[in-house]
C-alpha positions as CSV (number, residue, x, y, z in Angstrom):
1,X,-98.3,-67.7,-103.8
2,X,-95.1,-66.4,-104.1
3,X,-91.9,-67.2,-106.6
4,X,-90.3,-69.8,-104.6
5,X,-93.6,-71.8,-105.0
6,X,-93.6,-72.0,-108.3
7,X,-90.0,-73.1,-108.2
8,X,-90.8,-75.8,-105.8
9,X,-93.7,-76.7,-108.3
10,X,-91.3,-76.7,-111.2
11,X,-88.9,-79.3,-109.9
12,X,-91.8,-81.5,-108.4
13,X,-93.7,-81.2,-112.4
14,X,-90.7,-82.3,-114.3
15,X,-89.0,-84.7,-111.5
16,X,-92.5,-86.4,-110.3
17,X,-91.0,-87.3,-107.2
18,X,-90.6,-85.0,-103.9
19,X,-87.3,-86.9,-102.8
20,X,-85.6,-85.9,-106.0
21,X,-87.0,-82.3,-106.2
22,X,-86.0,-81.3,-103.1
23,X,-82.1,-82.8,-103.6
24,X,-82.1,-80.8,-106.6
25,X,-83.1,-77.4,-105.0
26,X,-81.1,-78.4,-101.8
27,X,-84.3,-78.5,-99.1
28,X,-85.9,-81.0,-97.3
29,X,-88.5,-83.1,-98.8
30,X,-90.8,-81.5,-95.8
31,X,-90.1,-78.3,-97.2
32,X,-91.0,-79.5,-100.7
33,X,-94.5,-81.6,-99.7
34,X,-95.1,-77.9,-97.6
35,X,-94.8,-75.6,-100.9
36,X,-97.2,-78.3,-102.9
37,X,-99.9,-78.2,-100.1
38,X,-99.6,-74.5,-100.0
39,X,-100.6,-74.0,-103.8
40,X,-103.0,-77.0,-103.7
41,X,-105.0,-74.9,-100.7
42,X,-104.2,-71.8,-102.7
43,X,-105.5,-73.1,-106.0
44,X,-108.5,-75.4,-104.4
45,X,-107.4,-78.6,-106.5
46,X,-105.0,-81.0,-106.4
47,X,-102.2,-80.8,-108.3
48,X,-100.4,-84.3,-108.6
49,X,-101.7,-87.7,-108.2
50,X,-100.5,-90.5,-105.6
51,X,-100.0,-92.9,-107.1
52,X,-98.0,-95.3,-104.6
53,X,-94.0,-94.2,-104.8
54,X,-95.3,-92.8,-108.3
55,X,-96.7,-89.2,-109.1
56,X,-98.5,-87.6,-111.7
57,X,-99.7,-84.1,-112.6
58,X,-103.1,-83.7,-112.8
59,X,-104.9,-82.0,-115.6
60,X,-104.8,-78.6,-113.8
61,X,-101.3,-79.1,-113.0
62,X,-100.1,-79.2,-116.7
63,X,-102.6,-76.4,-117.2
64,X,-101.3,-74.3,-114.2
65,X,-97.6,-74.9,-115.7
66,X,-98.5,-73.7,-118.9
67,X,-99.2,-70.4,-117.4
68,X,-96.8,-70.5,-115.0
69,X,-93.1,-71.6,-116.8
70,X,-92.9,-68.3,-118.7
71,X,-92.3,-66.3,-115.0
72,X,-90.4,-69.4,-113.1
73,X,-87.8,-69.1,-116.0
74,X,-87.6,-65.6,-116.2
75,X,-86.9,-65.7,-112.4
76,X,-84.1,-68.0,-113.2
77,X,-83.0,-65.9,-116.0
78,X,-82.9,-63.4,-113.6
79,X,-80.6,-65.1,-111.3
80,X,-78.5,-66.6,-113.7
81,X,-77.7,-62.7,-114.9
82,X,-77.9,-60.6,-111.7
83,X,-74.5,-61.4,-110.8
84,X,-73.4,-59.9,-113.6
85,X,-75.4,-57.0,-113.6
86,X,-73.2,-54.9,-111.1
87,X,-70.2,-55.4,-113.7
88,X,-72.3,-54.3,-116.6
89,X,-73.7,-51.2,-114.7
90,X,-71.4,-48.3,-115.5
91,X,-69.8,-46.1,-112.7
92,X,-70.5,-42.5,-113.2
93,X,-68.3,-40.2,-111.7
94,X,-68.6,-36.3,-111.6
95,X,-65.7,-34.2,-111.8
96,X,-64.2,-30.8,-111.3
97,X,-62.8,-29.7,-114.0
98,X,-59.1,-28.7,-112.4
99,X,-59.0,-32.6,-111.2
100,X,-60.1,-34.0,-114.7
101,X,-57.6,-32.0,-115.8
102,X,-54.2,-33.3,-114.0
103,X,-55.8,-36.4,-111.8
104,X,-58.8,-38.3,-113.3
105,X,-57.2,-39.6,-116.7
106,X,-54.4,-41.4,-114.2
107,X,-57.0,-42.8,-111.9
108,X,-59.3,-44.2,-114.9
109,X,-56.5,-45.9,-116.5
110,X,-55.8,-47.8,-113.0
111,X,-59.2,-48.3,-112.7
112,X,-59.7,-49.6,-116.0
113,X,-56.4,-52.0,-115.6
114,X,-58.2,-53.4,-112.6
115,X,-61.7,-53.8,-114.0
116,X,-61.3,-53.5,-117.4
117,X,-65.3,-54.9,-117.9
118,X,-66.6,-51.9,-116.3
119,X,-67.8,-48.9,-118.0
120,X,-67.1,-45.3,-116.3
121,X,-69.3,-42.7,-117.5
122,X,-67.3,-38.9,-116.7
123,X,-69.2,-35.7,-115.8
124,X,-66.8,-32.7,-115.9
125,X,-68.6,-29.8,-114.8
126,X,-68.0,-26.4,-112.0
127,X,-68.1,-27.2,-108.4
128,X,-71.2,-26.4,-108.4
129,X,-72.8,-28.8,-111.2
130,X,-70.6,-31.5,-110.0
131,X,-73.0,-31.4,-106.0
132,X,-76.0,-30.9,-107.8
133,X,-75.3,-34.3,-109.4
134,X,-74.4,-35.8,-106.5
135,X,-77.5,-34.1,-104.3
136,X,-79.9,-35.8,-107.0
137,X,-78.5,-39.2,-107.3
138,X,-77.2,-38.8,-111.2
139,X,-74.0,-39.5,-110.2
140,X,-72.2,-42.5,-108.1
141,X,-69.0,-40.2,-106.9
142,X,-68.0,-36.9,-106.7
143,X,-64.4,-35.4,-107.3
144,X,-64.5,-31.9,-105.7
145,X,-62.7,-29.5,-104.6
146,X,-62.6,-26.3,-102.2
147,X,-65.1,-25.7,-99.5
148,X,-67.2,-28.7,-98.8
149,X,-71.1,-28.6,-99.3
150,X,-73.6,-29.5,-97.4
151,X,-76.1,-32.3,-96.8
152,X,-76.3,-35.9,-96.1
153,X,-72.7,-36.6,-98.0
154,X,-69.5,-38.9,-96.8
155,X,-66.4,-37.4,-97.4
156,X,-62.9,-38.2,-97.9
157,X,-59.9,-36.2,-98.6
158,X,-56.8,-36.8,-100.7
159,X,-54.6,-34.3,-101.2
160,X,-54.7,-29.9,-101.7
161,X,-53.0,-27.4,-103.7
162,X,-52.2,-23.5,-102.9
163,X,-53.6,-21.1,-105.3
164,X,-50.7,-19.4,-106.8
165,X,-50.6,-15.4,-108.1
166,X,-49.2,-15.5,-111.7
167,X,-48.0,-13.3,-114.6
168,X,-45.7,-13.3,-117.8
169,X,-42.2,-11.8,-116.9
170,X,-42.5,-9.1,-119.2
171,X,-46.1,-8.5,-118.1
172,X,-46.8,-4.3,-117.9
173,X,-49.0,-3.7,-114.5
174,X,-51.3,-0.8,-114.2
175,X,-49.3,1.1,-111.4
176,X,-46.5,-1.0,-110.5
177,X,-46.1,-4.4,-108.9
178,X,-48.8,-5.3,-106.6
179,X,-48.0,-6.5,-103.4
180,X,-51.5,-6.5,-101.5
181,X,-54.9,-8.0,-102.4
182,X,-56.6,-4.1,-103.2
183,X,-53.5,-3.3,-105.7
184,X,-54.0,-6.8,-107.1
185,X,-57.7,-6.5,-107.5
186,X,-57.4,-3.3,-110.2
187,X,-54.9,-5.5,-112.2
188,X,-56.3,-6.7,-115.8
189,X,-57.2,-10.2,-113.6
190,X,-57.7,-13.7,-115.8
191,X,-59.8,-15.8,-113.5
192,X,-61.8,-18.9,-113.7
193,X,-65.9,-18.5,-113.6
194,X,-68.4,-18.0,-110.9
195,X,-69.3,-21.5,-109.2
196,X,-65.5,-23.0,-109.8
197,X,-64.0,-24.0,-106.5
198,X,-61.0,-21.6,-107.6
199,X,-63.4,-18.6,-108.1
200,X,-65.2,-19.4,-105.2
201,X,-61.9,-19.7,-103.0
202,X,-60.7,-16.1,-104.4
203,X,-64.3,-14.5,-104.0
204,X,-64.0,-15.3,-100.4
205,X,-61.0,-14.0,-100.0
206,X,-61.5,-10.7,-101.4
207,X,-64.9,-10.3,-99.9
208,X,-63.3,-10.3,-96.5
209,X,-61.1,-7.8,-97.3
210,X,-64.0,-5.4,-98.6
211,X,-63.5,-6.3,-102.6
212,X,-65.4,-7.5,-105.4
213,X,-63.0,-8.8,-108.1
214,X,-63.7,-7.9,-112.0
215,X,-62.2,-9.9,-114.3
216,X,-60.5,-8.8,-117.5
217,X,-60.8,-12.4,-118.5
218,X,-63.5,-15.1,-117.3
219,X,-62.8,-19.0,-118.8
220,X,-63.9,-22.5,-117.4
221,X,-60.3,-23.5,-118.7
222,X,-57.5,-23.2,-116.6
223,X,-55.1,-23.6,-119.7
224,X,-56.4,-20.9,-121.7
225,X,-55.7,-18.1,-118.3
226,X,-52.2,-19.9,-118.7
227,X,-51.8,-18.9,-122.4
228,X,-53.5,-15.6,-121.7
229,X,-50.6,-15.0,-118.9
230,X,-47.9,-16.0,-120.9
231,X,-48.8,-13.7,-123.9
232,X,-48.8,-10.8,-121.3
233,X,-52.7,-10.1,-121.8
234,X,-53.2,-9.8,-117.5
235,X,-52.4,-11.5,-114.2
236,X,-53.9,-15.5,-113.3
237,X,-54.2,-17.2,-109.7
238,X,-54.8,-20.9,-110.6
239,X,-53.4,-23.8,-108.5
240,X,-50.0,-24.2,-108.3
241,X,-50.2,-28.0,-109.8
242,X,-51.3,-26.3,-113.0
243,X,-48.8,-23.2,-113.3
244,X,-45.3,-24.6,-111.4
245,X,-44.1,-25.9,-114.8
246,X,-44.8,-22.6,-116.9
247,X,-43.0,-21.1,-113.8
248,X,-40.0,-23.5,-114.2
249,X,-39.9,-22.8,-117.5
250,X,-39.7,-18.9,-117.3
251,X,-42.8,-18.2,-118.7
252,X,-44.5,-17.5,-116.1
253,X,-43.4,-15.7,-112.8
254,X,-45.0,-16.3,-109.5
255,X,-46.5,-13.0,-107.5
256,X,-45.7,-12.5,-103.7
257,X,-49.5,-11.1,-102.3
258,X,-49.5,-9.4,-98.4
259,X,-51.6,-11.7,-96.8
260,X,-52.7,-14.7,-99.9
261,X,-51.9,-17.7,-98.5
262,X,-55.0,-19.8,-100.2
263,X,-55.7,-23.8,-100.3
264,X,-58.2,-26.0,-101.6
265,X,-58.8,-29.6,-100.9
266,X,-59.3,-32.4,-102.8
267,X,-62.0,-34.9,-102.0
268,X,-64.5,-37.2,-103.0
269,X,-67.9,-36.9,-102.0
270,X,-70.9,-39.5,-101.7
271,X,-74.6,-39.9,-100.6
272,X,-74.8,-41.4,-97.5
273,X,-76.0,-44.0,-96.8
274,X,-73.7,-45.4,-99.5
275,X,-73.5,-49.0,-100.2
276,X,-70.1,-48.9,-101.9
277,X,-70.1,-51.7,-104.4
278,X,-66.8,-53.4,-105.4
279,X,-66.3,-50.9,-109.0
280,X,-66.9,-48.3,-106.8
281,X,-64.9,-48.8,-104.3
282,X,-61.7,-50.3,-106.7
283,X,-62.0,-46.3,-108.1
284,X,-61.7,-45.0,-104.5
285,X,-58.8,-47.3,-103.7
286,X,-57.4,-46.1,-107.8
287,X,-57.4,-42.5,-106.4
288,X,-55.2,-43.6,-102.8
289,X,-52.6,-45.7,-104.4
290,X,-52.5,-43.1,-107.6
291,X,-49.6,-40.6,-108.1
292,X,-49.5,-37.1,-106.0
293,X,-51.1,-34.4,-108.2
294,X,-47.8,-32.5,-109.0
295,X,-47.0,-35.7,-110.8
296,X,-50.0,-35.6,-113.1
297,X,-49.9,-31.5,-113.6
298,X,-47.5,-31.3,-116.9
299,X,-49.9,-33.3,-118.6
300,X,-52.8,-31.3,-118.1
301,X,-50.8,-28.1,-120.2
């Protein structure tokens, strides 16, 4: 016995007639006599009465209804809703937090101007956090940036920024300007934390060249090393989206470094397989057609 039998039986019960229950479910009347035999056989009784070009339930019938209506019409409840049930389901989306800053409140107010009856959930968390979401399935997308991880993930990249070397103009260095990555590396340094696609980046860097960096300063926020750089307290490298306007300004001075020519890119990330439903992919197509990231940088400071 399965579902679509007791549909069958439901239109046969309440139109008493096979030629009018199967025009209303859109089979052939074959089909229809086919599903009654099956639950007669099934059941061992018969369930309507012949009655020339009339029908009627038998007792068991209306006995066998009563039991069965409550399912058959929450299967149709079912179907009625499950259309709508992809539009109710919210999008969650995972985020670094250098692309929430200057990127993600643009693409969500696209998004939401194109699906305004979906519901975006936001993660904003280190590199780090943002794959472990993705590796256990809590999240539907993932912004990163930097080096990409691995597993089973789908990939696609939109854009990059050069990490930039940055300090106040008035900013006092230990022993002179430094123009290599060992006299940077003893400068008061304000970086962002361990497991940041910037930190990572830089750790890399130095490592290669025999260093481990340590920090006068450690933040998950990019804007409070900006601040910190500005009031002179000690020397950032932060993505060049997120500094060129202090720089602009005069407030903040870019550093020439022998040898520190650093880029992350930008990407999204996905399980695969993915089936990419339609809110899903309207965000991907919101982050294609959205503004460059130098665009979106002033607002992030």
């Amino acid at each position: 016995m399965t579902l679509r039998h007791l549909v069958v039986f439901k239109a046969v019960f309440e139109e008493l007639h096979f030629t009018r229950a199967a025009e209303r479910l859109y089979l052939t009347q074959s089909a229809v006599s086919h599903a009654i035999k099956d639950l007669e056989e099934e059941t061992g009784t018969v369930l309507f009465e012949r009655r020339g070009r009339e029908m009627a339930p038998t007792s068991y019938a209306v006995r066998f209804w009563e039991q069965a209506s409550g399912i058959v019409e929450q299967y149709e409840r079912l179907n009625r809703t499950i259309k709508h049930l992809q539009q109710e389901t919210p999008l969650r989306i995972a985020s670094c937090i250098t692309m929430a800053c200057y990127w993600l409140p643009g693409v969500l107010r696209a998004f939401t101007q194109r699906l305004p009856q979906i519901p975006v959930n936001v993660t904003v968390a280190s590199a780090t956090q943002v794959t472990e979401l993705l590796r256990t399935g809590k999240t539907d997308l993932a912004l990163l940036e930097g080096a990409r991880p691995n597993g089973s993930f789908g990939f696609e990249t939109f854009s990059a920024y050069t990490l930039k070397v940055a300090c106040a103009p008035d900013y006092c260095f230990q022993a002179g300007q430094p123009g290599t990555p060992e006299e940077l590396a003893v400068e008061r340094l304000l970086l962002r934390e361990r497991g940041s696609a910037i930190r990572d980046t830089l750790d890399s860097f130095f490592l290669l060249n025999g260093i481990t960096l340590q920090p006068l300063w450690t933040s998950v926020n990019s804007t409070a090393l900006v601040q910190a750089a500005k009031a002179g307290l000690g020397i950032t490298v932060l993505p060049d989206v997120l500094i060129q306007g202090e720089v602009c300004r005069g407030t903040l001075k870019l550093l020439p470094v022998t040898g520190f020519s650093l880029q992350n890119e930008i990407f999204a990330a996905w399980n695969e397989p993915k089936h990419f439903t339609e809110p899903l992919q309207t965000f991907l197509d919101c982050i294609r057609d959205g503004p460059p990231p130098e665009e979106g940088a002033e607002a992030a400071l």
